[in-house]
mmCIF file as Biopython writes it, N, C-alpha, C and O atoms, coordinates in Angstrom:
data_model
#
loop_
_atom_site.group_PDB
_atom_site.id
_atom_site.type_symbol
_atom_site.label_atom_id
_atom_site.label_alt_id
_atom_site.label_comp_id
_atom_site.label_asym_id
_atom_site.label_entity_id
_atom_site.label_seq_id
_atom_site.pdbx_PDB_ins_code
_atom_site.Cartn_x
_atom_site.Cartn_y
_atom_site.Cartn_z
_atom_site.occupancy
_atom_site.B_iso_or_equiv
_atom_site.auth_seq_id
_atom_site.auth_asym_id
_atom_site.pdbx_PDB_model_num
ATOM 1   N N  . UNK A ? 1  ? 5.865  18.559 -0.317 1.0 0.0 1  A 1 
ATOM 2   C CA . UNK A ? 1  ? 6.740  17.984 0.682  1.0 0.0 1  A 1 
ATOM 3   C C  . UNK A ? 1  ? 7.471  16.785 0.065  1.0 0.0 1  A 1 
ATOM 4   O O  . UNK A ? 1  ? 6.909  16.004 -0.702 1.0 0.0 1  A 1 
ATOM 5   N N  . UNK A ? 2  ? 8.957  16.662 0.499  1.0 0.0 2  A 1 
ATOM 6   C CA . UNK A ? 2  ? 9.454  15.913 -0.077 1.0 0.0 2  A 1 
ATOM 7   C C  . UNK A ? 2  ? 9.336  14.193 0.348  1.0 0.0 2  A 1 
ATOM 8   O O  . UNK A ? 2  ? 9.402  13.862 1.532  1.0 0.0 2  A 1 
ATOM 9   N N  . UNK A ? 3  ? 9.192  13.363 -0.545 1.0 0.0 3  A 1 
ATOM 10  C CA . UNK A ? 3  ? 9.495  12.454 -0.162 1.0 0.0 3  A 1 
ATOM 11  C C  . UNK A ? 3  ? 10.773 11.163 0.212  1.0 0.0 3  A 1 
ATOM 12  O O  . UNK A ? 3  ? 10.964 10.351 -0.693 1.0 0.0 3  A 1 
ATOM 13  N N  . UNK A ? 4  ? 11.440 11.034 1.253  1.0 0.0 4  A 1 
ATOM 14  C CA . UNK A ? 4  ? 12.902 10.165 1.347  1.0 0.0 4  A 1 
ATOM 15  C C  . UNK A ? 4  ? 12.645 8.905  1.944  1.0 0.0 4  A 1 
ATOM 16  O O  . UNK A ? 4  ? 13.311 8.607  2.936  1.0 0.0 4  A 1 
ATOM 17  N N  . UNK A ? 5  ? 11.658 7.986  1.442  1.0 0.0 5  A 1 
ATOM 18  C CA . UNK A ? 5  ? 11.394 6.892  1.173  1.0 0.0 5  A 1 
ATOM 19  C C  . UNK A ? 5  ? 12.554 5.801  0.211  1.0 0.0 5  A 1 
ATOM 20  O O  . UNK A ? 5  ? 13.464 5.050  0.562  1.0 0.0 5  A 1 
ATOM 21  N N  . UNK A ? 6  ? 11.907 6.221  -1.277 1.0 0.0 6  A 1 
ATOM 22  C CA . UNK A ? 6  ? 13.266 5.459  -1.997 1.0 0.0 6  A 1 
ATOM 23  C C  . UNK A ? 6  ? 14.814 5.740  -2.121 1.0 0.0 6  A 1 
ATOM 24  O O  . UNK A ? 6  ? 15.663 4.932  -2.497 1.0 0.0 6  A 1 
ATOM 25  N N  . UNK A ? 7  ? 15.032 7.184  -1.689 1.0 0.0 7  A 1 
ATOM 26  C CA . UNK A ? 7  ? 16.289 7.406  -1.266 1.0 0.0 7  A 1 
ATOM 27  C C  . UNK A ? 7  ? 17.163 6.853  -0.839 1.0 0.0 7  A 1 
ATOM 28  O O  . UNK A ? 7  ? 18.194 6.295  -1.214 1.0 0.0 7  A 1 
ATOM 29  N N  . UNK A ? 8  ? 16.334 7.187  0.521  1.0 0.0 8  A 1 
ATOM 30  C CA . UNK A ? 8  ? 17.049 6.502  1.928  1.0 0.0 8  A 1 
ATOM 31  C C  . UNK A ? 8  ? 17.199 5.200  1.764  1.0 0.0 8  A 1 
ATOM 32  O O  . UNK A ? 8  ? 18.310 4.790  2.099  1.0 0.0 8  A 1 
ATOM 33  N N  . UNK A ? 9  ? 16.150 4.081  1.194  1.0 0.0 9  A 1 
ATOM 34  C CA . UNK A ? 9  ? 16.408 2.589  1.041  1.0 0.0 9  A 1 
ATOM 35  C C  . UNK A ? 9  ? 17.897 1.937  0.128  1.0 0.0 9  A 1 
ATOM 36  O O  . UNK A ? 9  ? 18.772 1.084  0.279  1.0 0.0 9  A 1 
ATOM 37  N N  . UNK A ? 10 ? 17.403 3.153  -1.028 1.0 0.0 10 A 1 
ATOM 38  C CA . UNK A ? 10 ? 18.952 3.183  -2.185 1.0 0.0 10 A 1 
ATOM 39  C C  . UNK A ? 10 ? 20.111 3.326  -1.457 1.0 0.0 10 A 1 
ATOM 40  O O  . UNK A ? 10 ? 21.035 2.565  -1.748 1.0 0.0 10 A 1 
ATOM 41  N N  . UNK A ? 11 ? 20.365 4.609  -0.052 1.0 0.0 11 A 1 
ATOM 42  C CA . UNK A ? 11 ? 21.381 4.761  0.141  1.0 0.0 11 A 1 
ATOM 43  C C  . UNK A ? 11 ? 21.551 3.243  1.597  1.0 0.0 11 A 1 
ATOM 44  O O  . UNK A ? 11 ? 22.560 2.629  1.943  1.0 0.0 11 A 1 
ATOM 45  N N  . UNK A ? 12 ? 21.081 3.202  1.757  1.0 0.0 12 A 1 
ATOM 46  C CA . UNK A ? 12 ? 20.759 1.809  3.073  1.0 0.0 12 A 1 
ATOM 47  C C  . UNK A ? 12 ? 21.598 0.559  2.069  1.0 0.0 12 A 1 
ATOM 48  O O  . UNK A ? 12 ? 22.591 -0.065 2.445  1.0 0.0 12 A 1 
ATOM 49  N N  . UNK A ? 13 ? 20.974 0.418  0.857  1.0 0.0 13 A 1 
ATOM 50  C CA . UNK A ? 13 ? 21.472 -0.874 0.086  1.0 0.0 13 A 1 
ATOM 51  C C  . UNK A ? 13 ? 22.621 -0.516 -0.348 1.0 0.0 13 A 1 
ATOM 52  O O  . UNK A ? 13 ? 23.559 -1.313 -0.370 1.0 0.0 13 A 1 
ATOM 53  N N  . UNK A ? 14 ? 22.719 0.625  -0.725 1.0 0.0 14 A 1 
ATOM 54  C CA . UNK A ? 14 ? 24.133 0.856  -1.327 1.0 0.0 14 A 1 
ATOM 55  C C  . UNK A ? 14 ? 25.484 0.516  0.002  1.0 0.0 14 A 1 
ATOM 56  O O  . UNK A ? 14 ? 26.573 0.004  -0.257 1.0 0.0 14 A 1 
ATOM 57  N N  . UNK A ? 15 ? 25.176 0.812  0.927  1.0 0.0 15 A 1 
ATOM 58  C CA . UNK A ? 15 ? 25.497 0.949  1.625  1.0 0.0 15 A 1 
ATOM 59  C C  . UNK A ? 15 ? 25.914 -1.035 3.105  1.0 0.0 15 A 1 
ATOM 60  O O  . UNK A ? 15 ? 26.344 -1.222 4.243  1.0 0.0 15 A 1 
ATOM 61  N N  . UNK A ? 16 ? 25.385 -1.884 1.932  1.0 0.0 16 A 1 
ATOM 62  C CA . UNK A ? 16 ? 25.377 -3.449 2.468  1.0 0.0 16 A 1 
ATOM 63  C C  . UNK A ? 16 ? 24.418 -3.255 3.612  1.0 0.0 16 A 1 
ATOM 64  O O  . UNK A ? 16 ? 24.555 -4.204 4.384  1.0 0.0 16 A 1 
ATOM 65  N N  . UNK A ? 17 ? 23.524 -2.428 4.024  1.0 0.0 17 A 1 
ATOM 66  C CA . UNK A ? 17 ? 22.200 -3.097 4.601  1.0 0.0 17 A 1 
ATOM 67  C C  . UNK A ? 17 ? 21.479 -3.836 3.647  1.0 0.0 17 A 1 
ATOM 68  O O  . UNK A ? 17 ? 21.598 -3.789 2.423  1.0 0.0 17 A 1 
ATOM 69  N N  . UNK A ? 18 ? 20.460 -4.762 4.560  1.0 0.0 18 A 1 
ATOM 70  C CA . UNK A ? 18 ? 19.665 -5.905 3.999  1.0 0.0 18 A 1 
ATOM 71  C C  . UNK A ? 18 ? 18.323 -4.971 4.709  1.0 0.0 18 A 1 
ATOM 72  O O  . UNK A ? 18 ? 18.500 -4.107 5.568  1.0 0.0 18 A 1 
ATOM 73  N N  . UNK A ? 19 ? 17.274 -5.272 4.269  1.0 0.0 19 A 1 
ATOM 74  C CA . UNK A ? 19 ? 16.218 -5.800 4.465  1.0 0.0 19 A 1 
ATOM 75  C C  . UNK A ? 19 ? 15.851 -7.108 5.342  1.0 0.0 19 A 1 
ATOM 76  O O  . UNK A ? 19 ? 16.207 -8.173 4.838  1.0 0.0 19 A 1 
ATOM 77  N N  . UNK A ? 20 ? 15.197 -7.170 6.567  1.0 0.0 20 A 1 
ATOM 78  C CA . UNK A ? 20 ? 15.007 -8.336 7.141  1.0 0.0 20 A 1 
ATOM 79  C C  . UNK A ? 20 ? 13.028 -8.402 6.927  1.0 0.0 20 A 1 
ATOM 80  O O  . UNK A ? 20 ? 12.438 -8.661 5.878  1.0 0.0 20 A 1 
ATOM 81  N N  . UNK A ? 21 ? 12.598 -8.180 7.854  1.0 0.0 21 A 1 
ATOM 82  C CA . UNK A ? 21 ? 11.308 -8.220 7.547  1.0 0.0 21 A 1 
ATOM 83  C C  . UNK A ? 21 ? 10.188 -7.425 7.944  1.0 0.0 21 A 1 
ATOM 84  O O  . UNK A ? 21 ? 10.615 -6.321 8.280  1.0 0.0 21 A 1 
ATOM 85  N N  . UNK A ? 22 ? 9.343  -7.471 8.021  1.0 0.0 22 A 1 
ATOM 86  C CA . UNK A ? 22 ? 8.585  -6.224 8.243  1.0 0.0 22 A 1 
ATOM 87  C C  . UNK A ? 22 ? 8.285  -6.128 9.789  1.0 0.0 22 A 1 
ATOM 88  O O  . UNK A ? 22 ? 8.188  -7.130 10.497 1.0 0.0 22 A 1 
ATOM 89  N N  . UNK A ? 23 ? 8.142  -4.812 10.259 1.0 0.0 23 A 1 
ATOM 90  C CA . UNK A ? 23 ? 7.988  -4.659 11.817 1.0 0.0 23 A 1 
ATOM 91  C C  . UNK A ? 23 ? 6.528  -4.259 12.312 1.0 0.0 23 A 1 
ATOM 92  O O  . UNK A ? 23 ? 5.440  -4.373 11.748 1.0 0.0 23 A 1 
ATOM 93  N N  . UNK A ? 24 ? 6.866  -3.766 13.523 1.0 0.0 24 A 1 
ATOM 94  C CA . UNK A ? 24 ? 5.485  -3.387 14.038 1.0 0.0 24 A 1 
ATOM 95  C C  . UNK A ? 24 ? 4.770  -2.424 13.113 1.0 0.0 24 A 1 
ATOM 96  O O  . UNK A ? 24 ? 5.464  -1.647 12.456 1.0 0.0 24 A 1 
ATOM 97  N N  . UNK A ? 25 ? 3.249  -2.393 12.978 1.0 0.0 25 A 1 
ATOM 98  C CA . UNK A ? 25 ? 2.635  -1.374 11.871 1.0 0.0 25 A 1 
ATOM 99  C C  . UNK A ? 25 ? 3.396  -0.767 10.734 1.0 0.0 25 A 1 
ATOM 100 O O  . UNK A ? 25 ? 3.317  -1.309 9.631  1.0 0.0 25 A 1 
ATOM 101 N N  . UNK A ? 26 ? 3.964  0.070  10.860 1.0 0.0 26 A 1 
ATOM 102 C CA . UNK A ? 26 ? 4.008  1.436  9.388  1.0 0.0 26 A 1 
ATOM 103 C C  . UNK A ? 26 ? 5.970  1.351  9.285  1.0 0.0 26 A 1 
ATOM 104 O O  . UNK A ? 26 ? 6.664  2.188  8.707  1.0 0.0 26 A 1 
ATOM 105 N N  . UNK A ? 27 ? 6.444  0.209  9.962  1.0 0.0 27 A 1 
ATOM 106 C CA . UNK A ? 27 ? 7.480  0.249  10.019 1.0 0.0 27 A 1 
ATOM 107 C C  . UNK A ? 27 ? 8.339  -1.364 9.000  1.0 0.0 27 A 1 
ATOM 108 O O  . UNK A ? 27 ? 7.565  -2.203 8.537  1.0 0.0 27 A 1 
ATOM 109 N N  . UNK A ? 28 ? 9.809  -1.540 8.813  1.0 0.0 28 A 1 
ATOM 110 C CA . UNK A ? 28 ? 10.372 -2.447 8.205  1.0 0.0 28 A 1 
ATOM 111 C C  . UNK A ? 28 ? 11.609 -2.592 9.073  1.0 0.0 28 A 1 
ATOM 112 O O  . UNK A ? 28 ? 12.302 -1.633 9.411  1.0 0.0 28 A 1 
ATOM 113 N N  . UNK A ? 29 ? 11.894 -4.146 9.490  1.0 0.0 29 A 1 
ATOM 114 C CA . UNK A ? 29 ? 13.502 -4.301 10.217 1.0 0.0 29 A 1 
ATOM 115 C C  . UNK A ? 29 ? 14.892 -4.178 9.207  1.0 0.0 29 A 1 
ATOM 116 O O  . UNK A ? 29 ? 14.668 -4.741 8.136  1.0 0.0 29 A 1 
ATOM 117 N N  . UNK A ? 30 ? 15.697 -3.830 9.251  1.0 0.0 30 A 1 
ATOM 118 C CA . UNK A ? 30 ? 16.938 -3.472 8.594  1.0 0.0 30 A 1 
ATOM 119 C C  . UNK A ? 30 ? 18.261 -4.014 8.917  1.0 0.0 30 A 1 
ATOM 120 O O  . UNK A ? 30 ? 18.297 -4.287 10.117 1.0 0.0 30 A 1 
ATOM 121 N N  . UNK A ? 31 ? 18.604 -4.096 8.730  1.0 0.0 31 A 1 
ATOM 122 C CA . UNK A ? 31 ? 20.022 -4.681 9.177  1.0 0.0 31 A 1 
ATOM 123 C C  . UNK A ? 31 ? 21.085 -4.277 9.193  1.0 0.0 31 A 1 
ATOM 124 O O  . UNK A ? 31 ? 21.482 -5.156 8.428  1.0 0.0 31 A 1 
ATOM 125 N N  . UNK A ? 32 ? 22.347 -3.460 9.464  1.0 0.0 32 A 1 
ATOM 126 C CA . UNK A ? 32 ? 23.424 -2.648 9.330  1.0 0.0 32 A 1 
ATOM 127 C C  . UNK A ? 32 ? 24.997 -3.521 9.278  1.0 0.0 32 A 1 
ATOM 128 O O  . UNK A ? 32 ? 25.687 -3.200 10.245 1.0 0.0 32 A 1 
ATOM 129 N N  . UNK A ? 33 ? 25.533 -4.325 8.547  1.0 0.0 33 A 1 
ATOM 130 C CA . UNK A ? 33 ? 26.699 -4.814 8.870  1.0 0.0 33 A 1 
ATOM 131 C C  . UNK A ? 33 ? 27.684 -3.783 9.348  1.0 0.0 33 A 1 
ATOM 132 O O  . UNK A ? 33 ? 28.689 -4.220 9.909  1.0 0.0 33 A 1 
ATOM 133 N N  . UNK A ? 34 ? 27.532 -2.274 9.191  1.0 0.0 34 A 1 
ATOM 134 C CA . UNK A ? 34 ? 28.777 -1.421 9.625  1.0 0.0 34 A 1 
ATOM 135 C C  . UNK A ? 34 ? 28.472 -1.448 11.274 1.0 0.0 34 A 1 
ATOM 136 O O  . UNK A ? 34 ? 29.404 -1.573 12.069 1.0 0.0 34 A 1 
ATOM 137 N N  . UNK A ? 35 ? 26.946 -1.306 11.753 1.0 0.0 35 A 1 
ATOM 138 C CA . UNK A ? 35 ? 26.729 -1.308 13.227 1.0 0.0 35 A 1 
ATOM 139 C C  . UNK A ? 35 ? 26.795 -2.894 13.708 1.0 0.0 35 A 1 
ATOM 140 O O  . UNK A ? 35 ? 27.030 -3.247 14.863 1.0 0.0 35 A 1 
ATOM 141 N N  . UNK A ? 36 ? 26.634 -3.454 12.997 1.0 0.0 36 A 1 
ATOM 142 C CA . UNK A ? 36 ? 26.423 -5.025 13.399 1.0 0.0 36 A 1 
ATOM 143 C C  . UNK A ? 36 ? 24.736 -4.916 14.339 1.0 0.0 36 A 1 
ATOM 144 O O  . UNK A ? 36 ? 24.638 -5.803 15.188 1.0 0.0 36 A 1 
ATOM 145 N N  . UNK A ? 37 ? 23.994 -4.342 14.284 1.0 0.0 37 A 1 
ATOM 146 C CA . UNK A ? 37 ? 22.230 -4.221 14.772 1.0 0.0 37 A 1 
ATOM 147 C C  . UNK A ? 37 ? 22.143 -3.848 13.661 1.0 0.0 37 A 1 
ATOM 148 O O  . UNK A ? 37 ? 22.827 -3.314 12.788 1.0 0.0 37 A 1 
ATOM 149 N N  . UNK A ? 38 ? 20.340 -4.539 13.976 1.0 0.0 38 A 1 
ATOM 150 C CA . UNK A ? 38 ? 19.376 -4.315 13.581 1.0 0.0 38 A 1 
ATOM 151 C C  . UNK A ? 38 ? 18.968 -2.971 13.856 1.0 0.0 38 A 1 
ATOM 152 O O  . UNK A ? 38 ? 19.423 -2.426 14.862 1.0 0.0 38 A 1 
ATOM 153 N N  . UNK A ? 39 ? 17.914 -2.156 12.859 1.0 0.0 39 A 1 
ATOM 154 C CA . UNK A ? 39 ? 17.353 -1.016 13.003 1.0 0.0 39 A 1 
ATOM 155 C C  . UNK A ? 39 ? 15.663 -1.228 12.473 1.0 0.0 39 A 1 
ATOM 156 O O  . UNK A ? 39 ? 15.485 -2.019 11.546 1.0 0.0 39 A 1 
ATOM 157 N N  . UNK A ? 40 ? 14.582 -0.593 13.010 1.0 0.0 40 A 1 
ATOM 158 C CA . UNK A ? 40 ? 13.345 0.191  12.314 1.0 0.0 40 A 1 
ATOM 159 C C  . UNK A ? 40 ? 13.646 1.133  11.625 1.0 0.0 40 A 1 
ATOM 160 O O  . UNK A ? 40 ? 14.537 1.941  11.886 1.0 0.0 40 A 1 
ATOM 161 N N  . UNK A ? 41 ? 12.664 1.134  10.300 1.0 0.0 41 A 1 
ATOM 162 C CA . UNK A ? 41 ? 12.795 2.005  8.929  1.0 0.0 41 A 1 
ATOM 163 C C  . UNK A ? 41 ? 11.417 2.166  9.041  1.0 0.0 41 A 1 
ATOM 164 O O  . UNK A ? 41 ? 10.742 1.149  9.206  1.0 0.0 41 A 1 
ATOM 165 N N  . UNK A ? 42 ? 10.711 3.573  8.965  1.0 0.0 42 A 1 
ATOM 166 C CA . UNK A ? 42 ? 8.787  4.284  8.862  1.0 0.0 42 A 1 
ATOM 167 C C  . UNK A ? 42 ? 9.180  3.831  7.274  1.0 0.0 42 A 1 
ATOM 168 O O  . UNK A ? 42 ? 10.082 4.230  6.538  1.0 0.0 42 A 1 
ATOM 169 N N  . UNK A ? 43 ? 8.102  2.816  7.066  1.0 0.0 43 A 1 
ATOM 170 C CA . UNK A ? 43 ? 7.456  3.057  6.033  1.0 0.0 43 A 1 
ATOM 171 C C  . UNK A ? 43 ? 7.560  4.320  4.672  1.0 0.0 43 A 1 
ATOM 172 O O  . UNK A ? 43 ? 7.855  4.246  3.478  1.0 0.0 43 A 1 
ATOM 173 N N  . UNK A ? 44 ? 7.123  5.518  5.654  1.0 0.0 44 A 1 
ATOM 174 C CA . UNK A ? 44 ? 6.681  6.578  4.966  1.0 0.0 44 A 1 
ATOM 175 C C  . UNK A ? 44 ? 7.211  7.936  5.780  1.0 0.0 44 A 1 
ATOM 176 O O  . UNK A ? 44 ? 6.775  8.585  6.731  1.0 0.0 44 A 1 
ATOM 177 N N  . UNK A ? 45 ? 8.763  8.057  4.625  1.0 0.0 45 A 1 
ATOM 178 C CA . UNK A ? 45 ? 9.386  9.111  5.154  1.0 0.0 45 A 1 
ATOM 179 C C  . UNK A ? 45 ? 9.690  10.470 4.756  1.0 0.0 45 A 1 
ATOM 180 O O  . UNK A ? 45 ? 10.657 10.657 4.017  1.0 0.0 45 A 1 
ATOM 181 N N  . UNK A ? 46 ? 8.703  11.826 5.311  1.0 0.0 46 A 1 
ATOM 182 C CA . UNK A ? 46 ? 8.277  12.741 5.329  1.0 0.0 46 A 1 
ATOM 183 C C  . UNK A ? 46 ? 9.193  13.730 5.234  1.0 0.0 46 A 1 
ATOM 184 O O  . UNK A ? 46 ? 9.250  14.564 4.330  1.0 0.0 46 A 1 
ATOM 185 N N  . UNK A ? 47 ? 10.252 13.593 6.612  1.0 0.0 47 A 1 
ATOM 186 C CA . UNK A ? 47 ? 11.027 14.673 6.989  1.0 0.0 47 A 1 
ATOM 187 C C  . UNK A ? 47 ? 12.291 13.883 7.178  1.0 0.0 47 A 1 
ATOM 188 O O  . UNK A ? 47 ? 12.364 12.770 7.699  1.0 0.0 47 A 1 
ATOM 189 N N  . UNK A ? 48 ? 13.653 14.874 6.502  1.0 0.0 48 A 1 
ATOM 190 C CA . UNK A ? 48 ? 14.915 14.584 6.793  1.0 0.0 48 A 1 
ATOM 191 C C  . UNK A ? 48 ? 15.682 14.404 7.826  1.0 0.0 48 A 1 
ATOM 192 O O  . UNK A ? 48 ? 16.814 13.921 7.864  1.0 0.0 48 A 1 
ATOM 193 N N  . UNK A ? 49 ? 14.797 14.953 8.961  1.0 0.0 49 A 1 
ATOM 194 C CA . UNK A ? 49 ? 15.534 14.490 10.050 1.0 0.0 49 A 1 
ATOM 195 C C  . UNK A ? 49 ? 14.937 13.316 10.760 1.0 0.0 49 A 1 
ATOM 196 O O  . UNK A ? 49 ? 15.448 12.906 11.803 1.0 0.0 49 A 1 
ATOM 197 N N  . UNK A ? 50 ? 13.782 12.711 10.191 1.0 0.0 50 A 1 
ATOM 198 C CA . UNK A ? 50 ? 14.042 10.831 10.399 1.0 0.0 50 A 1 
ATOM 199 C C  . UNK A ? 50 ? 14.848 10.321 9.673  1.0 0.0 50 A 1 
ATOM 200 O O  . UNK A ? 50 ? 15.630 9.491  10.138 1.0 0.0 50 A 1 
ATOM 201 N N  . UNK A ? 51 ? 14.889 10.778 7.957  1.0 0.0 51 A 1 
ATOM 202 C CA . UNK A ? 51 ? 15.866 10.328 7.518  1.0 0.0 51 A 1 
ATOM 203 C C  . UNK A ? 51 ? 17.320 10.096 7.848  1.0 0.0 51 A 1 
ATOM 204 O O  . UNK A ? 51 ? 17.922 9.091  7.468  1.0 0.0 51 A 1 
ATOM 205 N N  . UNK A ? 52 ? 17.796 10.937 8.476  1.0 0.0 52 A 1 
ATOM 206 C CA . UNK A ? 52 ? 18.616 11.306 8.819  1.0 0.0 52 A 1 
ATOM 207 C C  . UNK A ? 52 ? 19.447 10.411 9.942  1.0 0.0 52 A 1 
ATOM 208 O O  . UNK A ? 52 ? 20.571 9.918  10.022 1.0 0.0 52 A 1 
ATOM 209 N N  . UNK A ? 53 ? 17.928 10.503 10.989 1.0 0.0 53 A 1 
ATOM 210 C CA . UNK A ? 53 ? 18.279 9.608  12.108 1.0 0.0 53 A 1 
ATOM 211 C C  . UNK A ? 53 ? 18.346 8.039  11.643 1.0 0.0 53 A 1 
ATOM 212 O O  . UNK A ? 53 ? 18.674 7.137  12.413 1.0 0.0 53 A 1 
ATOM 213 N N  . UNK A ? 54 ? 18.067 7.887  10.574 1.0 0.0 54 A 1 
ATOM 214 C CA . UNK A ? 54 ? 17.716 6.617  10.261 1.0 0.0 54 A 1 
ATOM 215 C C  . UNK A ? 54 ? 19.014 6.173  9.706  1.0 0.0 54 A 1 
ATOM 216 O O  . UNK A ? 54 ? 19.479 5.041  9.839  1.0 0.0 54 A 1 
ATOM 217 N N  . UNK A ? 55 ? 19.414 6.900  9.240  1.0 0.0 55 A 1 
ATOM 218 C CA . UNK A ? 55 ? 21.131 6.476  8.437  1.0 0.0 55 A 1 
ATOM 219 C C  . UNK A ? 55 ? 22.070 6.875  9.856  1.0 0.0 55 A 1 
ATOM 220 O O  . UNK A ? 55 ? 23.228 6.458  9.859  1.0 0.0 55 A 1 
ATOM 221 N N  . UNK A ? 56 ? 21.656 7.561  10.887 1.0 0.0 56 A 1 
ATOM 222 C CA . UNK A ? 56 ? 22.515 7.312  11.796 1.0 0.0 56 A 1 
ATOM 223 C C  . UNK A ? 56 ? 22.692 6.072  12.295 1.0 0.0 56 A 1 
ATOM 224 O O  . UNK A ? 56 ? 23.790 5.517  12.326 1.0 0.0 56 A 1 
ATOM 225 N N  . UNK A ? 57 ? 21.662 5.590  12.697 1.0 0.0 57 A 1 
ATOM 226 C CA . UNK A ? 57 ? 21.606 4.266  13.421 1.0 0.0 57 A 1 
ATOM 227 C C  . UNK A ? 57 ? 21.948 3.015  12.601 1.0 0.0 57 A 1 
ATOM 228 O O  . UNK A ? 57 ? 22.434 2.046  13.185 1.0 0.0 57 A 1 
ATOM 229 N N  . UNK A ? 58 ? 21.669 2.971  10.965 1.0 0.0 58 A 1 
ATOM 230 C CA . UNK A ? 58 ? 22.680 2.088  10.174 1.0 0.0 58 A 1 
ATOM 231 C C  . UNK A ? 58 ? 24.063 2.350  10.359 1.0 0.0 58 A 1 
ATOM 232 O O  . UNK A ? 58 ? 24.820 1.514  9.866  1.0 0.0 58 A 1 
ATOM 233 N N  . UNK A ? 59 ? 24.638 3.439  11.032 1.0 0.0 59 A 1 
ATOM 234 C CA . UNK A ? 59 ? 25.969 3.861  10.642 1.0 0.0 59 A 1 
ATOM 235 C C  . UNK A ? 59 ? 26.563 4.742  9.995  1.0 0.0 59 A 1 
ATOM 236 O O  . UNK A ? 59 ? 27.640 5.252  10.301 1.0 0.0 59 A 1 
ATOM 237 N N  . UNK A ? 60 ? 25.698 5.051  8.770  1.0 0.0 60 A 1 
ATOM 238 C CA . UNK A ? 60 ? 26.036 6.021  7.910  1.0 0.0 60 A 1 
ATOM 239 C C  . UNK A ? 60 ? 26.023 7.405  8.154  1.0 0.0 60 A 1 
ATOM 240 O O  . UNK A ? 60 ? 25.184 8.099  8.728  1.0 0.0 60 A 1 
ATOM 241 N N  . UNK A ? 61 ? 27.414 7.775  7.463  1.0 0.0 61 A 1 
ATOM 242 C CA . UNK A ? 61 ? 27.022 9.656  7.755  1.0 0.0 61 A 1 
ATOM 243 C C  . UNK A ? 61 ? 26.546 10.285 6.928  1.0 0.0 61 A 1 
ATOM 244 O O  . UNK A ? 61 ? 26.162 11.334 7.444  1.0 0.0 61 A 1 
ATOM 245 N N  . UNK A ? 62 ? 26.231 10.255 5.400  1.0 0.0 62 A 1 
ATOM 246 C CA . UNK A ? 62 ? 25.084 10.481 4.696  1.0 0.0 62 A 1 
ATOM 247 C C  . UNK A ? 62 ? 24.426 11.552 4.967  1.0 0.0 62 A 1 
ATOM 248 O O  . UNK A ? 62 ? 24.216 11.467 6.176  1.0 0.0 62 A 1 
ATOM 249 N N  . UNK A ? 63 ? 24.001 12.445 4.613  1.0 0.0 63 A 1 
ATOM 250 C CA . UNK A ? 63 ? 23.175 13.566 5.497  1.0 0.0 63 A 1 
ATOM 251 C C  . UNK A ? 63 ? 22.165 14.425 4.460  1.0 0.0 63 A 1 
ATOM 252 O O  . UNK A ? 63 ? 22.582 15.247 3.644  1.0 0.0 63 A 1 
ATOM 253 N N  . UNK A ? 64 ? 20.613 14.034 4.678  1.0 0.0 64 A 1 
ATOM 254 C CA . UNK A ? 64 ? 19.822 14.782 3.626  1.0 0.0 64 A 1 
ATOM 255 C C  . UNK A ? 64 ? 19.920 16.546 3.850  1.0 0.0 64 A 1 
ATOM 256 O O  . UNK A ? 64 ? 19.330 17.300 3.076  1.0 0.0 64 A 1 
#
Protein backbone atom coordinates (compact mmCIF):
# COMPACT_ATOMS: atom_id res chain seq x y z
CA UNK A 1 0.00 0.00 0.00
CA UNK A 2 1.10 3.17 -0.98
CA UNK A 3 2.31 5.69 1.05
CA UNK A 4 1.28 9.89 0.37
CA UNK A 5 2.69 11.23 3.41
CA UNK A 6 5.93 12.95 1.94
CA UNK A 7 4.27 13.68 -1.25
CA UNK A 8 1.49 15.41 -0.31
CA UNK A 9 3.68 17.66 2.27
CA UNK A 10 6.23 18.35 -0.94
CA UNK A 11 3.26 19.23 -2.99
CA UNK A 12 1.55 21.48 0.13
CA UNK A 13 5.16 23.37 0.33
CA UNK A 14 5.62 23.64 -3.10
CA UNK A 15 2.67 25.00 -3.28
CA UNK A 16 3.35 28.26 -0.29
CA UNK A 17 1.58 26.27 2.49
CA UNK A 18 3.35 26.51 5.87
CA UNK A 19 3.26 24.23 8.50
CA UNK A 20 1.72 25.74 11.72
CA UNK A 21 1.70 23.27 14.51
CA UNK A 22 0.69 20.13 15.52
CA UNK A 23 -3.11 19.23 16.08
CA UNK A 24 -5.34 17.04 17.83
CA UNK A 25 -3.66 13.30 18.07
CA UNK A 26 -2.41 11.73 14.62
CA UNK A 27 -2.99 15.01 12.96
CA UNK A 28 -0.72 18.57 11.91
CA UNK A 29 -2.33 22.35 11.32
CA UNK A 30 -1.46 23.75 7.79
CA UNK A 31 -1.95 26.78 6.42
CA UNK A 32 -3.14 27.60 2.72
CA UNK A 33 -2.35 31.26 1.48
CA UNK A 34 -4.41 30.32 -1.88
CA UNK A 35 -7.59 29.51 0.64
CA UNK A 36 -6.50 32.04 3.16
CA UNK A 37 -7.59 28.91 6.18
CA UNK A 38 -6.13 26.87 7.99
CA UNK A 39 -6.45 23.03 7.32
CA UNK A 40 -5.77 19.36 9.35
CA UNK A 41 -3.13 17.08 7.64
CA UNK A 42 -3.38 12.75 9.21
CA UNK A 43 -0.17 12.25 10.09
CA UNK A 44 -0.25 9.00 8.21
CA UNK A 45 -1.56 8.99 4.74
CA UNK A 46 -2.80 5.65 3.42
CA UNK A 47 -5.29 6.37 0.72
CA UNK A 48 -5.51 8.99 -2.16
CA UNK A 49 -8.60 10.04 -1.59
CA UNK A 50 -7.55 11.77 1.83
CA UNK A 51 -4.89 12.83 -0.07
CA UNK A 52 -6.73 14.18 -2.31
CA UNK A 53 -9.22 15.78 -0.05
CA UNK A 54 -6.44 17.24 1.62
CA UNK A 55 -5.06 19.29 -1.36
CA UNK A 56 -8.63 20.20 -1.89
CA UNK A 57 -9.05 22.10 1.11
CA UNK A 58 -5.41 23.82 0.66
CA UNK A 59 -6.79 24.80 -2.70
CA UNK A 60 -4.95 22.79 -4.87
CA UNK A 61 -6.11 20.78 -7.84
CA UNK A 62 -3.30 18.35 -7.82
CA UNK A 63 -4.86 14.99 -8.03
CA UNK A 64 -3.14 11.54 -6.85
Amino acid sequence: MADFDRDLRRILRDHGCEYRRPADGSHEWWYSPITNRGFAVPLHIKSRHTANAVLKQAGIEKKF
